[in-house]
N, C-alpha and C positions, 0 to 999 in steps of 0.2 A: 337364679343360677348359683351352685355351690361352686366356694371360692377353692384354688389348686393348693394344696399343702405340699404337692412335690414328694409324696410318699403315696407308692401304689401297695400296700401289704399284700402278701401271699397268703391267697381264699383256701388252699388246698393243704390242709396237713399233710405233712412228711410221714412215711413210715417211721420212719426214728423217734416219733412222740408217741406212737402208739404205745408203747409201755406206760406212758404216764398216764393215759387215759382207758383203761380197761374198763369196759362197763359203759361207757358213757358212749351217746352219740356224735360222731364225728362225719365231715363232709371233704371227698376229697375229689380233685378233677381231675380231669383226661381223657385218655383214647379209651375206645372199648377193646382190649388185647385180644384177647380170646374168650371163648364162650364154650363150656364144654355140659353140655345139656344131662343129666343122669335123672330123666324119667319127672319125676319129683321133688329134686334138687334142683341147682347147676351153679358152678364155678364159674365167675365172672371177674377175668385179671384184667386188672386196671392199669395201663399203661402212663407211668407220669413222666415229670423230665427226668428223672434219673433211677426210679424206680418200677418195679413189678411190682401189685398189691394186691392179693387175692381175695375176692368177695365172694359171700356165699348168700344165693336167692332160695329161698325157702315161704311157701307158703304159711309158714307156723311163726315166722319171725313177725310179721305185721300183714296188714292187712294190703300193701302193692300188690300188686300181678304184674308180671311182666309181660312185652309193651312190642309188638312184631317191630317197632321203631327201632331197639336196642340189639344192634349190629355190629360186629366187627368195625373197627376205624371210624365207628359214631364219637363226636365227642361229648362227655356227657359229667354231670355233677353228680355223686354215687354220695347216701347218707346212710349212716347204719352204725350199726354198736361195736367196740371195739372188743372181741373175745380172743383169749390163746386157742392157736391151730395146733391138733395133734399134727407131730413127725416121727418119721420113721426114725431116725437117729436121734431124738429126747431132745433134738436145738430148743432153744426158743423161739415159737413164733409167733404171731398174732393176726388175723385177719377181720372181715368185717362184714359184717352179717346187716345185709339189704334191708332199710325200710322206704327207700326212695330211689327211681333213678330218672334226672331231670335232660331229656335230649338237650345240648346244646347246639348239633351239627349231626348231616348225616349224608353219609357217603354215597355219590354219584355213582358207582361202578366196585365190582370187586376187585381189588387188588390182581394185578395179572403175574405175581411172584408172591411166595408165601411168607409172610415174616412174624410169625405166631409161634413158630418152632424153636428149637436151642437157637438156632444157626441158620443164615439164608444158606440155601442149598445150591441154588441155580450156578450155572457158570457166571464168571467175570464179566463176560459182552452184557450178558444181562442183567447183571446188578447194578454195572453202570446207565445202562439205558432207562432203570425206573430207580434212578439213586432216589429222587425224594421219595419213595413210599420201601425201598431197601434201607437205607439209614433206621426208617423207624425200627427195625428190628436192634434188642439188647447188647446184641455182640455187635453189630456195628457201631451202632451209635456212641456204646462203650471206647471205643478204636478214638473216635471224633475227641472224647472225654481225654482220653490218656494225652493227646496232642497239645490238648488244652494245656494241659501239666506243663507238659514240656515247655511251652511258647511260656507261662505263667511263672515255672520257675527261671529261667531264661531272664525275663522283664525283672522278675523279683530280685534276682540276685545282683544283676549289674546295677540296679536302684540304689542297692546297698553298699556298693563297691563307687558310689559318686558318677554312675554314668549318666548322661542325658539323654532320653529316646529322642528320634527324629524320622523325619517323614521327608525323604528325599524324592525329586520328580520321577519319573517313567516314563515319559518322552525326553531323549537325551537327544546331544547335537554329537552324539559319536558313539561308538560301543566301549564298554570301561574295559573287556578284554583282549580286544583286538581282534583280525582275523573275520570272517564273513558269517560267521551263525548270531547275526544279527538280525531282526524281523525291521523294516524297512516301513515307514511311513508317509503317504502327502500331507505335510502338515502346511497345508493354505499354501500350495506351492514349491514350498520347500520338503528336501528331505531330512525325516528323522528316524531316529531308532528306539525302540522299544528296551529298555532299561536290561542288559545282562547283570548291572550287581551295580548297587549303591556308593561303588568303590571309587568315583571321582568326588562326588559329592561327602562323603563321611571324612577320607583325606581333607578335603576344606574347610570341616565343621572341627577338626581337632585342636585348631591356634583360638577357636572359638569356646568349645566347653571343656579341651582339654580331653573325655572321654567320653563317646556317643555309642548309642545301636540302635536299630533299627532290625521292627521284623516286618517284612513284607516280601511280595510277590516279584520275580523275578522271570525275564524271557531269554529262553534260547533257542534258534532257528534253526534246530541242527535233527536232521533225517534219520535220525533214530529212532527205532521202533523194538526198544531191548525191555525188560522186564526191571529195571532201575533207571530207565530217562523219560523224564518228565520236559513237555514245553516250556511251560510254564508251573513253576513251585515256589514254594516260602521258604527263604534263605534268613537265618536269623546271625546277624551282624554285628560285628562291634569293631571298634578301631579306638586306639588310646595313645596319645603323646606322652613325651618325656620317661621313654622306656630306658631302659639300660642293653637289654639285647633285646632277641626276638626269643626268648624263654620265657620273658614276663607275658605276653601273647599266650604261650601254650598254659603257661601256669595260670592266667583268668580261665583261659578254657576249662583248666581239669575242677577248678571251684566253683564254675559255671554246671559242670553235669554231677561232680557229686552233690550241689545242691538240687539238680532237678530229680537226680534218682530217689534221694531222700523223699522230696515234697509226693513224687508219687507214691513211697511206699505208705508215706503216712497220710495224705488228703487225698487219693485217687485208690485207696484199698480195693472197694467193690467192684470199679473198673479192672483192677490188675487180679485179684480175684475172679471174676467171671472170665478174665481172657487168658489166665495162667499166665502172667509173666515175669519172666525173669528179669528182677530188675539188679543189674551184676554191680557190687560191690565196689566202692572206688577210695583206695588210697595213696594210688602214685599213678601215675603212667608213664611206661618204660618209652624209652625214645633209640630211635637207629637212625644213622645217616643213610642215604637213599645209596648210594656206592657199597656200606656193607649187605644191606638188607638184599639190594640187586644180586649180591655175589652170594648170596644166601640162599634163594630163589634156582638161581644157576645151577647150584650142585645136588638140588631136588627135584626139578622141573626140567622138563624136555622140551624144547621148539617151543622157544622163547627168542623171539624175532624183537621189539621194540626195548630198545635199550637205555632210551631216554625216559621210558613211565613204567609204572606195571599195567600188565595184564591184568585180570580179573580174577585166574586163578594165582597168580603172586598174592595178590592181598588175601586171597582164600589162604593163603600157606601162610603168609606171615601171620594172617591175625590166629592160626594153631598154633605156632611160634610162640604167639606173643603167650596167650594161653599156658603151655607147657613152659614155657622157660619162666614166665614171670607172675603166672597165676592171672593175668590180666585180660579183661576183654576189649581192650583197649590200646594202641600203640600209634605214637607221634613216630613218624616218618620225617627227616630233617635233611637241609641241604640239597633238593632237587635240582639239577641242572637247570642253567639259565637258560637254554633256547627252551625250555619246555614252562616257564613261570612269564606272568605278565610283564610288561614294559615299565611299571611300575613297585617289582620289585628288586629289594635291595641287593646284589653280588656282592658275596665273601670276599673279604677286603685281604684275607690272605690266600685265594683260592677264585680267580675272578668266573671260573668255568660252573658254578654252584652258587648256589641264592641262600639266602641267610630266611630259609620258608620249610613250612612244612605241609605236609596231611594228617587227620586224622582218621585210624583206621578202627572201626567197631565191627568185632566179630568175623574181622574180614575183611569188611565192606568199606570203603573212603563217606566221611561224612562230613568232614571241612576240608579247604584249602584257607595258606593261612600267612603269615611272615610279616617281614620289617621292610616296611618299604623307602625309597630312597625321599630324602627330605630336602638334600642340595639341589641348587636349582641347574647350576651346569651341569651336575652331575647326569643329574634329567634330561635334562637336553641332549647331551652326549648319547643316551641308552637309544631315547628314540631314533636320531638318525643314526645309528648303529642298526638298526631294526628295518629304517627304511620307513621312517614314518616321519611327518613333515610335522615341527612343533610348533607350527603357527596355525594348526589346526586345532590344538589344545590351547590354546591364548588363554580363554578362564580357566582351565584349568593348572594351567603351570601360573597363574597370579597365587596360587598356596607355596611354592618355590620360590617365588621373585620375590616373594615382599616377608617370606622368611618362616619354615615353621618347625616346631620342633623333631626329635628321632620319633617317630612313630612305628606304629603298625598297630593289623587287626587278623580278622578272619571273617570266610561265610560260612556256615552250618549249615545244612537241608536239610529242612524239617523232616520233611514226607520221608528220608531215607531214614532219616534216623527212626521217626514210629516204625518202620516196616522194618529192618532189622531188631529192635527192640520187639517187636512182635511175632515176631519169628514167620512173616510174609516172605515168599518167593515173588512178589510182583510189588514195585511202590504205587500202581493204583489201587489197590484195597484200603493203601492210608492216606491215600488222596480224594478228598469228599467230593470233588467233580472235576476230575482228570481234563487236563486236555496235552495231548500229544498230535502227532501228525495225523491220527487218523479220526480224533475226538473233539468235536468242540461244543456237543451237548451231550447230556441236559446242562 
């Protein structure tokens, strides 16, 4: 038996070295992408994890034949020489001329959606219902890659800013937002709720590391069936003590996303490349209270009934606002009315009708809720039975008040809206790799 070194090397060269190895035999793995037959030839693209790698089968290159086994979505180990590919434009390119292709796997059924092409074509219903064999197409998968960025620089950057990740539970003994879009559980008897946001738990961990986040998975029970809500999505989270206001909140924020735009533009290129995006430029973000931006809204928009949030086209108007007035794809909304913010956050000390919280709006579109929450422990107590909410039902939770913690705050992020705005999606299931909403709960 050989002993485990703890190191599996990657058998499969990258396109990226093929410059160094011109001339020479090289062996790379994966899917069989497409297969485009011409008589005497054929093109055979080689599907890797983050690559297209075009091969060419020829009689004259060696002595193989090709093999009725070598099929579309076969998985297979392709050997062959490494030569430059003419193109039409003079790029540089290099592909890889056939002397072996070894079946490792082969496909039960043909693919019942095509994903050979630029771009799956089918409608939405159906890209969801065969997501694992839709994903394998470039441009999606690409979508999956860019997310990645995101969540990675996210992780990256609070690391460096002294945070601690954490892994707070999902079966809770109450909803952290209050209100009934809660998903309801028997847990052996007892009822539980299914985690709307990490925000009792992170609250507790801040007298502990002082600054935490967490990315994970979030539930909400609410009957919506719109083209931006999701059941269930990935809320990426931070909460940090010993702030001075609730501006140090938005300003981690704005250092949080110009490092992530960054990391995309420079380690996710061929992804933002193959999917055109615009990744928009960040050197401030402009901020308005919710009172002026509402009276902003007013004197441009018509039959505008909800007074206490915006509408959907508000934030469409304000985020061209923000745009036109400040160059910015981006704008903090500040000071939202308190019947409209959780039970947990902080009222303006000179203004008690307004929360010391914000949103963040991108392109338009809201992609955090955010602010200083309250740290006193009577003060806590006071809000909730004010609300109508009994504090001896939060016992461990107000033990973060009672036994003393510092001015804090944080925020949640959503992931999926942020890709799908960033990607210029009319729907957040396209950058949700397996949706589930009211009407979805497979694949």
């Amino acid at each position: 038996m050989q002993d485990m070194t703890g190191v599996v090397p990657v058998t499969s060269m990258p396109y990226s070295q093929f410059k160094e190895h011109v001339g020479e035999q090289v062996a790379i793995k994966g899917a069989i992408h497409n297969i485009r037959d011409m008589s005497d030839f054929a093109f055979i693209i080689v599907r890797t994890a983050r690559e297209l790698i075009q091969c060419v089968y020829s009689p004259e290159f060696s002595d193989y034949r090709l093999t009725p086994d070598v099929v579309e979505q076969c998985s297979a180990k392709v050997t062959g020489k490494v030569v430059p590919s003419e193109t039409r434009d003079g790029s540089e390119r290099y592909e890889l001329q056939i002397s072996d292709i070894e079946i490792l796997s082969t496909p039960a059924a043909i693919p019942p959606v095509v994903i050979s092409k630029k771009q799956v074509t089918c409608d939405l219903a159906t890209n969801l219902d065969y997501r694992p064999v839709t994903l394998r197409n470039p441009k999606e998968r690409a979508i999956f890659k860019i997310q990645e960025g995101i969540q990675r620089g996210f992780r990256e950057f609070l690391t460096k800013q002294n945070f601690t990740e954490v892994h707070t539970p999902k079966i809770n003994f109450a909803g952290a937002e209050g209100g009934t879009n809660v998903f309801k559980l028997d847990y052996f008897g007892k009822t539980v709720y299914l985690a709307q946001s990490p925000q009792l738990y992170k609250q507790a961990l801040v007298p502990v590391f002082e600054r935490v986040f967490e990315i994970g998975p979030v539930f909400r029970a609410e009957h919506h069936d719109t083209s931006r809500h999701l059941n269930e999505y990935i809320s990426m989270d931070f909460e940090m003590g010993f702030i001075e206001d609730f501006t140090d909140i938005m300003n981690m924020e704005t250092g949080a996303l110009q490092y992530i735009m960054n990391l995309l533009k420079t380690e996710y290129a061929p992804e933002v490349e193959l999917l055109k995006v615009d990744i928009p430029e960040i050197k401030t973000i402009p901020c308005v209270k919710f009172k002026d931006a509402k009276a902003l809204c007013m004197k441009k928009l018509k039959n505008i009934t909800d007074m206490k949030d915006f509408e959907p086209e508000e934030e469409a108007f304000l985020g061209k606002w923000a745009k036109q007035q400040f160059g910015s794809d981006f704008l903090f909304v500040t000071h939202y009315l308190s019947a409209k913010r959780p039970f947990y956050t902080m009222d303006d000390p000179e203004d008690p009708e307004v929360t010391l919280s914000f949103d963040l709006l991108f392109r338009g579109l809201e992609i955090t809720s955010g602010g200083q929450r309250i740290h006193d422990y009577n003060m806590q107590v006071e809000k909730m039975k004010k609300l109508g909410m009994n504090p001896d039902e939060f016992e461990t939770y107000l033990m973060l008040h009672k036994y003393g913690a510092p001015p804090h705050g944080g925020l949640g992020l959503g992931l999926e809206r942020l890709t799908m705005h960033l990607l210029g999606f009319k729907n957040v299931r396209y950058a949700t790799m397996f949706p589930r909403d009211i009407n979805r709960v497979t694949p």
